[in-house]
C-alpha positions in Angstrom: 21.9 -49.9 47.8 22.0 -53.1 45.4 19.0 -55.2 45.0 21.2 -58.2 44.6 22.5 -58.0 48.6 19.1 -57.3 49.6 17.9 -60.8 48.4 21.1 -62.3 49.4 20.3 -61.1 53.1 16.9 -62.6 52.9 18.0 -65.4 51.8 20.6 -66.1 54.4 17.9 -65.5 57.2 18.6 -61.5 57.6 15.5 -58.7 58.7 15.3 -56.8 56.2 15.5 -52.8 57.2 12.9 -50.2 56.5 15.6 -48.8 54.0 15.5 -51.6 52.1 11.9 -52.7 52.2 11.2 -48.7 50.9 14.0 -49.4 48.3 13.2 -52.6 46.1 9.2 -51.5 46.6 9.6 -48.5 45.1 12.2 -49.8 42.6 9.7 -53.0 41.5 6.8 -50.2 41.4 9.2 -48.0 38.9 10.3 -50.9 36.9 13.7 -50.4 37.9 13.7 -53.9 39.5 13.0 -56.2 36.9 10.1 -59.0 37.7 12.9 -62.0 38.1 14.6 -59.8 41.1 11.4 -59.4 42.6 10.1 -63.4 42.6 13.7 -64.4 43.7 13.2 -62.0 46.5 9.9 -62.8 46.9 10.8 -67.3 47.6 13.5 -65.8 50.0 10.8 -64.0 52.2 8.6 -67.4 51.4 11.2 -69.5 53.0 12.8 -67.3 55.4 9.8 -65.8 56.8 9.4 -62.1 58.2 9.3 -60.9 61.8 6.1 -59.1 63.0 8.1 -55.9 62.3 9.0 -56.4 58.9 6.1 -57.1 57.6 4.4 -54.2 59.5 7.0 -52.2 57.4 6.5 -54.1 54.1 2.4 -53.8 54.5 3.1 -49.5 55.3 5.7 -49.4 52.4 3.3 -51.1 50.2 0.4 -48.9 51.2 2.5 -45.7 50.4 3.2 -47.0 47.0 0.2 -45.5 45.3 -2.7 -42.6 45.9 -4.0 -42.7 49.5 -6.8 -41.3 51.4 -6.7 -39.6 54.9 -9.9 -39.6 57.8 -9.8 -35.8 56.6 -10.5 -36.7 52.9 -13.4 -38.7 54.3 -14.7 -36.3 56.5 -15.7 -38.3 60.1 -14.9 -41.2 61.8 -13.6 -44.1 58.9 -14.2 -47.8 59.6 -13.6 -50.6 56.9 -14.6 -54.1 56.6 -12.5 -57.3 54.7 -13.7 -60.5 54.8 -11.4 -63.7 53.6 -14.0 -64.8 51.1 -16.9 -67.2 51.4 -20.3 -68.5 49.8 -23.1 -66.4 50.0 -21.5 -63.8 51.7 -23.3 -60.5 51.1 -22.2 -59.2 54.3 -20.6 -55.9 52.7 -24.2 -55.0 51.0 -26.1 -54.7 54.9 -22.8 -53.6 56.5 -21.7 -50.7 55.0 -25.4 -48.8 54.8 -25.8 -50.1 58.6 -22.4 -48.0 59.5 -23.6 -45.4 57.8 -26.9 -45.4 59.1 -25.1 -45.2 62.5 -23.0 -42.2 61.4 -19.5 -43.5 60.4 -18.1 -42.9 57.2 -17.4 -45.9 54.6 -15.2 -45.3 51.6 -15.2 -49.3 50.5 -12.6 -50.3 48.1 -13.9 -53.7 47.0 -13.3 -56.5 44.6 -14.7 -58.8 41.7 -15.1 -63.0 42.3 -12.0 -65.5 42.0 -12.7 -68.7 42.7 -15.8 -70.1 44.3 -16.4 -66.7 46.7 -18.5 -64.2 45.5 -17.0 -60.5 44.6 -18.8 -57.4 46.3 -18.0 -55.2 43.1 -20.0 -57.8 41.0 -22.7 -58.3 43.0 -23.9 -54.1 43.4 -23.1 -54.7 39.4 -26.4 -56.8 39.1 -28.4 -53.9 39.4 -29.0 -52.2 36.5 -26.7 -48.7 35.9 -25.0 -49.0 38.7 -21.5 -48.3 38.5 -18.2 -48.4 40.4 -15.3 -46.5 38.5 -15.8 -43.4 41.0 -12.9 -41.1 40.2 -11.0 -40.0 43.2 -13.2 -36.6 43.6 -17.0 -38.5 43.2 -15.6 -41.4 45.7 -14.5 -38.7 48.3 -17.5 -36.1 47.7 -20.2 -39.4 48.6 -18.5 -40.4 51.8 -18.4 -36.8 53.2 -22.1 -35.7 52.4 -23.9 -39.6 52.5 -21.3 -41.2 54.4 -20.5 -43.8 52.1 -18.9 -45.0 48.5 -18.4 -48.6 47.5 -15.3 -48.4 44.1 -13.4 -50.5 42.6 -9.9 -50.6 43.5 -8.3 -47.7 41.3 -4.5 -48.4 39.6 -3.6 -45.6 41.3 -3.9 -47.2 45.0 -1.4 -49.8 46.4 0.3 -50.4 42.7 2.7 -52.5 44.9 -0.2 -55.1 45.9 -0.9 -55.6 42.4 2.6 -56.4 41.4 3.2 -58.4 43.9 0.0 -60.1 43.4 0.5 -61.2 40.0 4.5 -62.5 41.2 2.9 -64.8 43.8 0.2 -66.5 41.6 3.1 -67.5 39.2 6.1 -68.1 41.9 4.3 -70.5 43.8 4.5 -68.0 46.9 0.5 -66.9 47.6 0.8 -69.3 50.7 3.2 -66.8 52.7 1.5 -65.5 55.6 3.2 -62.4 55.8 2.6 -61.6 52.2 -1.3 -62.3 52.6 -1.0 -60.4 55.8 0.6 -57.2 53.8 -1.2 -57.7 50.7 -4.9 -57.2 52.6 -3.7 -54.8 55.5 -1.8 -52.3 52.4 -5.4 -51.7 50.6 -6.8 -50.6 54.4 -3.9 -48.5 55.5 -4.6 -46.6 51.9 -8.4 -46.6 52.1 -7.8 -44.3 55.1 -9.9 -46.5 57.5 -9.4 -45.5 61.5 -11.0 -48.7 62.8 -11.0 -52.0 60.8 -13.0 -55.1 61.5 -11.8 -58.2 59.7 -14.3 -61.3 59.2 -11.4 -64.4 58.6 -13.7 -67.2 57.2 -13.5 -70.9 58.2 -14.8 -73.6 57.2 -14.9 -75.6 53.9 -15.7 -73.1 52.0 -13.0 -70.6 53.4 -9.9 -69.4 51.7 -8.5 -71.1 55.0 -10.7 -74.5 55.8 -9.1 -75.0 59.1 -9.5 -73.2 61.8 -6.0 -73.2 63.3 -5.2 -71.3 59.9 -7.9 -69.1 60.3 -6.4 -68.3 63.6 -2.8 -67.6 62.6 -4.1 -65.1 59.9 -6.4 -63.3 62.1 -3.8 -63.2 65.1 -1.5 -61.7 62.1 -3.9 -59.1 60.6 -4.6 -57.9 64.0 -1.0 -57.5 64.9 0.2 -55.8 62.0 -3.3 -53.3 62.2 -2.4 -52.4 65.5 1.4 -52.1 65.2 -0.3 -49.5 62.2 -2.0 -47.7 64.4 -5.1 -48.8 63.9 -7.9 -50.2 66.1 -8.4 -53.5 64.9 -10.4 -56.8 65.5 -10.8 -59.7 64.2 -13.9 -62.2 64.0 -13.4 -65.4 63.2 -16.5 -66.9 61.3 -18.2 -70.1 60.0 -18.5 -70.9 56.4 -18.8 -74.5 56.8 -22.5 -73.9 55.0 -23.3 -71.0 52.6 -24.0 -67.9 54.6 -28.1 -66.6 54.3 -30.2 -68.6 51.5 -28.7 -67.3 48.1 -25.4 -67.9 46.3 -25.3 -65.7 42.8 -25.2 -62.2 42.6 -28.5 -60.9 41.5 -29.6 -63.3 43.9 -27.6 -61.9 46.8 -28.5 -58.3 46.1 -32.4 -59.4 46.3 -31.5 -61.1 49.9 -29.1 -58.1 51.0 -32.4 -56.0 50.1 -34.6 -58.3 52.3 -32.5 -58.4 55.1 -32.1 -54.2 55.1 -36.3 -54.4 54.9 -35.7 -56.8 58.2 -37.0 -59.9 56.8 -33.5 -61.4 55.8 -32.4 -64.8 57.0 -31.1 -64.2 60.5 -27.7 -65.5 60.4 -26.8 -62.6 57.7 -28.3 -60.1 60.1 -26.6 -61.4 62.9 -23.5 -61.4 61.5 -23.8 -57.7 59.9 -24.7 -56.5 63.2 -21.8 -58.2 64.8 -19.1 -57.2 62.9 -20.5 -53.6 62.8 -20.5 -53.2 66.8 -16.6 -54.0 67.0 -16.8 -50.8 64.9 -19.4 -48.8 66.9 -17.2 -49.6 69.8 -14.0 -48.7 68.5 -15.4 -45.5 67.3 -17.2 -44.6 71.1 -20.5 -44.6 69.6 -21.5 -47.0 71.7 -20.1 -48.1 75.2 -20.3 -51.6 74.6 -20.8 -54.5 71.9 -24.4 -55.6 73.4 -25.2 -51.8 73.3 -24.1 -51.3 69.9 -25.5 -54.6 68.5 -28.8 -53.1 70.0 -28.2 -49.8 68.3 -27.8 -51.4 64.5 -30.7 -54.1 65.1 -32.3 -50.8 65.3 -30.9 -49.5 62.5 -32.4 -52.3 60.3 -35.6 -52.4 62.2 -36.6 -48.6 61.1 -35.7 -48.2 57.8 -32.5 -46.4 58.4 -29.8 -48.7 57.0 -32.2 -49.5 54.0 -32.2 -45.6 53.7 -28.6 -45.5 52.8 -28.6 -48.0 50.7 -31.1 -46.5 48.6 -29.0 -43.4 48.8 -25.8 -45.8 47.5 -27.4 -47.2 44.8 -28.9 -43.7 43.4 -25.7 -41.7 44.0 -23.9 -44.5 41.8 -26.1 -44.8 38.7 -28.3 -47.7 40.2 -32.0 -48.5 39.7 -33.6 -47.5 43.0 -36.3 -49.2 42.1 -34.9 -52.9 42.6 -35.7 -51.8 46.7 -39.3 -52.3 45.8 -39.4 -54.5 42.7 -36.8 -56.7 42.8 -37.9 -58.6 40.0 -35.8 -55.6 37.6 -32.8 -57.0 38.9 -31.5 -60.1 36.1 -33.2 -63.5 36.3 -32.6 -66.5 34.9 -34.4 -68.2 32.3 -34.8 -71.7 34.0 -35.3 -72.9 37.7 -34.5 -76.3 38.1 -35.3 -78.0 42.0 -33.0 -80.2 43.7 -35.1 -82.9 45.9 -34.3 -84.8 48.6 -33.8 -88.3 48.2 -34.8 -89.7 51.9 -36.6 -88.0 54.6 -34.8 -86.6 58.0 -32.7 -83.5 59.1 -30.3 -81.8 57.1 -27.0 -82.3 58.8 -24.4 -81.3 56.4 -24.4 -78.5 53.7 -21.2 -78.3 52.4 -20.0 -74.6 51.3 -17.4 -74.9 49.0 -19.5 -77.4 46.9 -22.5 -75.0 46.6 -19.6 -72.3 45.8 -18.8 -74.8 43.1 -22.3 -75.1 41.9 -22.9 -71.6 41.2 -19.7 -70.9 39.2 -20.1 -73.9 37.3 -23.7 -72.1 36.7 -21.8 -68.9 35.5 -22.4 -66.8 38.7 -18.2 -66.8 39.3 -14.9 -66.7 37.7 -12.0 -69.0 37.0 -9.5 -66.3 35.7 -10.0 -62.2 35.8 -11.4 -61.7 32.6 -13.8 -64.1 32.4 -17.6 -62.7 32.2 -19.9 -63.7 34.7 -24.0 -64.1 34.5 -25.3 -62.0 37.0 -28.7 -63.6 37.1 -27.6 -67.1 37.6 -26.9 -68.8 41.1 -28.1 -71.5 43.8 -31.0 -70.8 46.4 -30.7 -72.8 49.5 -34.5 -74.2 50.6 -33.1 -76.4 53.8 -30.2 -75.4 55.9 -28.3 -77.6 58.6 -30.9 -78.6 61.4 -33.6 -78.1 59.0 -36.2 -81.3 58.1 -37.4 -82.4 55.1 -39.5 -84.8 53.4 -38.7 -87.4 50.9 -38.8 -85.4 47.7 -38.8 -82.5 49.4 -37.1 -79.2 47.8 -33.6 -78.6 49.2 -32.6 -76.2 46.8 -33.6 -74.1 43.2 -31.0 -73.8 40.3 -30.8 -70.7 38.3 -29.9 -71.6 34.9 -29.2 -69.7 31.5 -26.8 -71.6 29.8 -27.7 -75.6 30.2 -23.4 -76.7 29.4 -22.8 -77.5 33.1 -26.0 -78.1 34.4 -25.4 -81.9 35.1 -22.5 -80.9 37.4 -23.4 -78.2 39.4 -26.7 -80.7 39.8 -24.2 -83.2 41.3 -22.4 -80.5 43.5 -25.3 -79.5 44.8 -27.0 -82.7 45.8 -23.6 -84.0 47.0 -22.9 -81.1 49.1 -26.2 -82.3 51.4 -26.0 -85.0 53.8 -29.5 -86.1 55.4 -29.7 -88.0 58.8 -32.7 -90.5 58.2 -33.1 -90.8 62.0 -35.0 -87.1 62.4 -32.3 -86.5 64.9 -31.6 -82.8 66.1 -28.9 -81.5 64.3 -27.5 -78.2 65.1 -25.6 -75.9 62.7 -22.2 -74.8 63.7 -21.9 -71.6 65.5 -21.4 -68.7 63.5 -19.2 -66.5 65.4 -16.3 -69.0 66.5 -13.9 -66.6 68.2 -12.9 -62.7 68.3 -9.1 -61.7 68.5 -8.3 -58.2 69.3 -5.1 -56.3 69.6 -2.5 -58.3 72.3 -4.2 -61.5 71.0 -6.9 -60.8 73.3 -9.4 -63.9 72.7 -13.1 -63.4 73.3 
């Protein structure tokens, strides 16, 4: 088999066969396939396209490429969560003690900030000691006896993803859908997850700001689950405004800690509690979605979830004593308040410019190895729907370094839009659709 005729084929419109898919992944992973044969391949399946099938096969390929883990080497039922990205989105840090809680297992292979969304990995990071370079037998040994591990993803795992990843930021091909499809569905296949919800953010301050896209990629990541062999869903949520009241990762970690004591903002419950019930439902725990919503408001009611996520954090070097004094967690040296200019209701708070804000703070990254402040961030005071008062407090800066204060002051006061009238205004809904497996739509 010659790489050469495998790109020609592509390139003339051919379906690539499992042969071949198993042949130049394996080859690029080698290094027998130099990097030019792979991006030349890599614009034909850009142009061309795939069918659902081949990039079923290119996502299990990819997944095979690496170290995997089994529901055996977990020990239970496994369920995994992904989210697309968005502002404020500590969903991951209420989810994944809430399944746990409820008697799943969670091995979570999670990720650092790019871009304006927050990272999961460097969020937990914020709390002093805690660590996520869990070798292979510490990561498995937590999910069977506490029933979760959160890890960064190991070099080991899906080496193909992180080729390929680099090849598309530099060949102009990240847009692909079937390569975004492959590259997030891979990293679950090999995380050994049975049942797999996946939160596709839309919105402003979504990786995909319209919703049609939103829809495509969620329609896709469902397929290509299912065709997998896994039980999959797919909920389809806003992030037209930041989600809960924080944006920063200390800042998160203290809210994620609120809302497990059950006095959180209620749109992060909400949504923790509804992605988690696709899961209780896939796994039979629970009979139906209203049932297992019940089950994990529950959950966050007694203690429970909170439980586990004391349990996380101690099992992983953490300070359990942020659960109780959060003030141990990094703060910033200066708050700075951002007023409102008229009275009225709050009727636009724009996501991606809060997102913005906060890595112009220091709270996010532009390029991998840039550092990040974990004490620094935006807290939200007014929300859409919410009134205020002329000179009112619509949000706090947390500031350590003063360089870009001026603009994340601008992105902040230009991301609210105030309607002088004291009209209602009602915030967009958070859970805009559910896909399931046949495209089902709910």
């Amino acid at each position: 088999m010659n790489v050469v005729d495998i790109i020609r084929k592509k390139r003339d419109g051919g379906a690539l066969s499992r042969e071949e898919t198993e042949f130049w992944v394996s080859g690029m992973v080698q290094g027998s396939i130099p990097d030019y044969q792979v991006s030349a391949l890599l614009m034909a399946l850009f142009l061309r396209g795939m069918s659902d099938e081949e990039a079923a096969t290119l996502t299990d390929v990819m997944a095979h490429s690496g170290s995997m883990f089994t529901p055996s080497d977990l020990g239970g039922y496994t369920v995994d969560k992904h989210s697309t990205g968005g502002v404020g989105d500590k969903t991951t840090l209420v989810l994944i003690p809430l399944l746990a809680a409820a008697g799943l297992k969670v091995g979570k292979l999670s990720g650092r900030a790019l871009g304006h969304t927050g990272g999961t990995i460097d969020k937990l990071e914020s709390i002093p000691g805690f660590h996520t370079d869990l070798d292979r037998t510490r990561f498995l040994e937590l999910v069977r006896r506490t029933g979760l591990a959160l890890a960064d993803h190991t070099a080991d795992m899906v080496p193909a993803d992180r080729i390929l990843y680099e090849l598309r930021d530099v060949t102009a091909t990240v847009d692909s859908l079937p390569l975004i499809v492959a590259s997030i569905m891979s990293k679950k296949i090999a995380g050994g997850a049975q049942a797999i919800v996946i939160d596709v953010k839309t919105g402003s301050g979504a990786f995909l700001p319209r919703i049609e896209d939103s829809r495509r990629l969620a329609r896709a990541l469902v397929s290509i689950g299912t065709k997998l062999g896994r039980k999959m869903s797919a909920v389809i949520t806003d992030m037209s405004q930041p989600l809960g009241r924080t944006v920063g990762n200390a800042l998160e970690v203290r809210e994620a800690i609120e809302t497990l004591q059950g006095r959180g903002p209620e749109d992060l419950a909400t949504l923790c509690c509804e992605l988690g019930a696709e899961l209780l439902v896939f796994s039979g725990r629970s009979p139906d979605r209203g049932a297992a919503v019940a089950t994990l408001r529950a959950l966050l009611a007694d203690g429970m979830a909170l439980a586990r996520f004391h349990d996380l954090v101690e099992n992983q070097g953490g300070d359990v004593r942020v659960l109780e004094t959060p003030g141990l967690l990094p703060q910033a040296e200066h708050s700075v308040s951002i007023s409102a200019r008229s009275a009225g209701t709050v009727c636009r708070l724009d996501a991606l410019s809060i997102g913005r804000a906060a890595n112009a703070l220091g709270a996010g990254r532009t390029k991998k190895d840039d550092a990040i402040d974990p004490a620094v961030g935006v807290e939200i005071v007014r929300k859409i729907g919410e009134a205020v008062e002329r000179g009112g407090l619509l949000a706090i800066l947390q500031v350590n370094d003063e360089k870009n204060l001026a603009e994340a002051k601008r992105l902040v006061e230009s991301a609210y839009e105030i309607d002088e009238s004291g009209a209602p205004c009602s915030p967009p809904p958070l859970i805009v659709e559910r896909i399931l497996a046949g495209n089902r739509v709910q």
